[in-house]
C-alpha positions as CSV (number, residue, x, y, z in Angstrom):
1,X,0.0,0.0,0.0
2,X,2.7,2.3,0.7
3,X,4.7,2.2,-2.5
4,X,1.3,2.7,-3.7
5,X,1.3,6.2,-2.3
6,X,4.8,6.8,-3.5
7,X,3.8,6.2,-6.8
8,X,1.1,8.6,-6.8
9,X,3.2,11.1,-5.0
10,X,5.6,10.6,-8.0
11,X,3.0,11.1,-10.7
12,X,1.6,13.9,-8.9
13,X,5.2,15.4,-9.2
14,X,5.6,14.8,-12.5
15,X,2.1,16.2,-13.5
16,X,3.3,19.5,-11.9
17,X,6.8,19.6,-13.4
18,X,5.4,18.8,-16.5
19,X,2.5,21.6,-16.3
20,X,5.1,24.2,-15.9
21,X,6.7,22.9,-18.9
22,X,3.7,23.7,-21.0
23,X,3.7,26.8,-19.7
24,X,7.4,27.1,-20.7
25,X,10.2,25.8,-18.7
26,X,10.4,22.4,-19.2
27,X,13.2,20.1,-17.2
28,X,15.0,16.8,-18.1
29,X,12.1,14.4,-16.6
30,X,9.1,15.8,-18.8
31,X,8.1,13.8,-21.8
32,X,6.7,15.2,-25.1
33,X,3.2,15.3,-25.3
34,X,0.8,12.2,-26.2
35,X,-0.9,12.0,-28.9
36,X,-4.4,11.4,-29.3
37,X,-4.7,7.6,-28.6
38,X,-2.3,7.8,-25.6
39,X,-3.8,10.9,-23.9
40,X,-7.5,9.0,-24.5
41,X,-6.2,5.7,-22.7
42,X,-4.1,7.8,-20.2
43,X,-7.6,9.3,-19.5
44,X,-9.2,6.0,-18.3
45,X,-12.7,6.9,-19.4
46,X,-12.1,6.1,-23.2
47,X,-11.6,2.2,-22.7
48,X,-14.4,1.0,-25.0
49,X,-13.0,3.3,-27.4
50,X,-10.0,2.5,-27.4
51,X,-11.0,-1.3,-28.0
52,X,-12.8,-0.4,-31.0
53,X,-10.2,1.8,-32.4
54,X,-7.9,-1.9,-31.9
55,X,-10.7,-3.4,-33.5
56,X,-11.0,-0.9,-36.5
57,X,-7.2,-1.1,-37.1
58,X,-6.7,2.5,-36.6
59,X,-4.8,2.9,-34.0
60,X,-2.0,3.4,-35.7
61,X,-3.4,6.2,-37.7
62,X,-4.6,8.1,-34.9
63,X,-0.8,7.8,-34.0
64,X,-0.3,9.5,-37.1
65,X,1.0,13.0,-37.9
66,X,-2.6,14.5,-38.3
67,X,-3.5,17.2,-37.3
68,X,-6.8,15.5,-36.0
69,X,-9.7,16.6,-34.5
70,X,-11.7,14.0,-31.7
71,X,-14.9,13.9,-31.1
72,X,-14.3,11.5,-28.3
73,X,-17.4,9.3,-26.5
74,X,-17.1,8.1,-23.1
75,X,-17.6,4.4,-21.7
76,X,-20.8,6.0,-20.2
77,X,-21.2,7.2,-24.0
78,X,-20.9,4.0,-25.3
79,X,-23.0,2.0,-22.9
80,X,-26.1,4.1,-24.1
81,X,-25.9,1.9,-27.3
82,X,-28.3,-0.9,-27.4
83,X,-27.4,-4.0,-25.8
84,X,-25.0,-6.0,-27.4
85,X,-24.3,-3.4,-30.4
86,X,-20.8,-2.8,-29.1
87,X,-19.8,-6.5,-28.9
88,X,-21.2,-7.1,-32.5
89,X,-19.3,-4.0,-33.7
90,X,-16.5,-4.9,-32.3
91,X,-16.4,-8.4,-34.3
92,X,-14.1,-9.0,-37.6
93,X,-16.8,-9.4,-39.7
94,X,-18.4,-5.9,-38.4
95,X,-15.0,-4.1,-39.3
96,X,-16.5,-1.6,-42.1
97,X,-19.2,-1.0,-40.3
98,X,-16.8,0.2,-37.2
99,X,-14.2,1.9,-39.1
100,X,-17.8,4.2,-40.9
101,X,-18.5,5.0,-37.4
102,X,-15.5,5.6,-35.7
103,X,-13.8,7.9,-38.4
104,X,-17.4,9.8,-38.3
105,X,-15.9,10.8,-35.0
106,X,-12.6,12.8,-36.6
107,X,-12.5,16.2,-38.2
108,X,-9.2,16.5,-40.6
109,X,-7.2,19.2,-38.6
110,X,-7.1,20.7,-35.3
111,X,-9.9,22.5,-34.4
112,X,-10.2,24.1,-31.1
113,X,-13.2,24.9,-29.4
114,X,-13.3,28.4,-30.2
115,X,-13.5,28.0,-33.7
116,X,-15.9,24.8,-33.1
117,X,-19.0,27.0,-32.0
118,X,-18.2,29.3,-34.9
119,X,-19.1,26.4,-37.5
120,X,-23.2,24.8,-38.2
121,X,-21.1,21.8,-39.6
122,X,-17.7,20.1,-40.2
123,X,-16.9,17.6,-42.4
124,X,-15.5,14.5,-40.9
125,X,-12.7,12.0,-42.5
126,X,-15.1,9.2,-43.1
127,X,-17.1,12.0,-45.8
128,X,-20.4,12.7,-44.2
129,X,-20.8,15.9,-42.3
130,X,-21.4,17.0,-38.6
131,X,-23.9,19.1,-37.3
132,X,-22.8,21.9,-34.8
133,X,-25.4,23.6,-32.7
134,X,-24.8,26.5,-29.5
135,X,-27.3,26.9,-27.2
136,X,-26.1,29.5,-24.6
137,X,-23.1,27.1,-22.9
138,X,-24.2,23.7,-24.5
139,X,-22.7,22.6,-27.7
140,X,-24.2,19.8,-29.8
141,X,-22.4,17.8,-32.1
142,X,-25.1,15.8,-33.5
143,X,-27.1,14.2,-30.8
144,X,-23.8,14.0,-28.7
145,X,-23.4,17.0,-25.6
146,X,-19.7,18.4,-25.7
147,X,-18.6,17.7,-22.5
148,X,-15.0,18.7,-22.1
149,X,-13.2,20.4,-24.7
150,X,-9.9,21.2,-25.7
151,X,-7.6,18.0,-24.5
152,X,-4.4,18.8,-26.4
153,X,-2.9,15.9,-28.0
154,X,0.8,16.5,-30.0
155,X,-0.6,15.3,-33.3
156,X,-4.4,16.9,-32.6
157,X,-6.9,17.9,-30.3
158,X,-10.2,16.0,-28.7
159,X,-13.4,17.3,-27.2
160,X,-15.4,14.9,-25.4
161,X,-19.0,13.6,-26.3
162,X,-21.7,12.3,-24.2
163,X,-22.9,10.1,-27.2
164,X,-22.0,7.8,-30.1
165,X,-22.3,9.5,-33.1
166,X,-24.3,7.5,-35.4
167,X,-23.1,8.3,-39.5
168,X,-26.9,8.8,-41.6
């Protein structure tokens, strides 16, 4: 249990050294930044994500040079899907059908949140487009709530969903 402690104390450290070094002074012991499939695992909340990008075989091109935009759901986003729709997506015979889906989810280039709720659409890298709507503080992608925004990634950016976007 202790070393336990000790290794949170040494994240914790790290964390801190390393947010100074994005605010500029960087030391020896900070890594570069993740890109967008490491930050999303690192996060913990993107693990059925993350399996279906394995499944999709694109794991290595969101490891890519992008720039790419993420329109990230959630486990919690994912477990809204009817039962057993995952596990049948995540199948080899399903792959298409996965890859249409989850590349629904990326926006070619970086696109911050700030110039998100300036767009009514974006055009996503598996060719159909995205709705974008603002209401006051809430913006829709979609059906999908943005939930966090802004996660930067060294080869992109994501923004978190609430949803599973569904391609029409």
């Amino acid at each position: 249990m202790k070393s336990y402690g000790i290794g949170l104390a040494a994240v914790a450290v790290t964390l801190l050294v390393c947010g100074s070094a994005l605010a500029g002074s960087c030391s020896s012991t900070c890594e570069k930044p993740k890109d967008i499939v490491d930050t999303a695992v690192a996060a913990g909340s993107f693990k059925t994500l993350a399996a279906a990008l394995d499944a999709g075989e694109l794991i290595e091109t969101l490891k890519g040079k992008g720039p790419f935009t993420v329109f990230a759901p959630t486990d919690e986003a994912f477990a809204k899907l009817p039962e057993g729709t995952v596990e049948s997506l995540l199948k080899p015979e399903n792959r298409a059908k996965l890859v249409k889906i989850l590349t629904y989810h990326v926006v070619p280039g970086k696109v911050m949140a700030a110039d998100v709720v300036k767009l009514s659409e974006a055009k996503t890298v598996q060719g159909s487009t995205l709705k974008i709507r603002v209401k006051g503080e809430k913006v829709m992608v979609d059906n999908a709530r943005v939930l966090k925004t802004d996660i930067k990634t060294s080869n992109g950016v994501i923004h978190v969903i609430d949803t599973v976007l569904l391609p029409k």
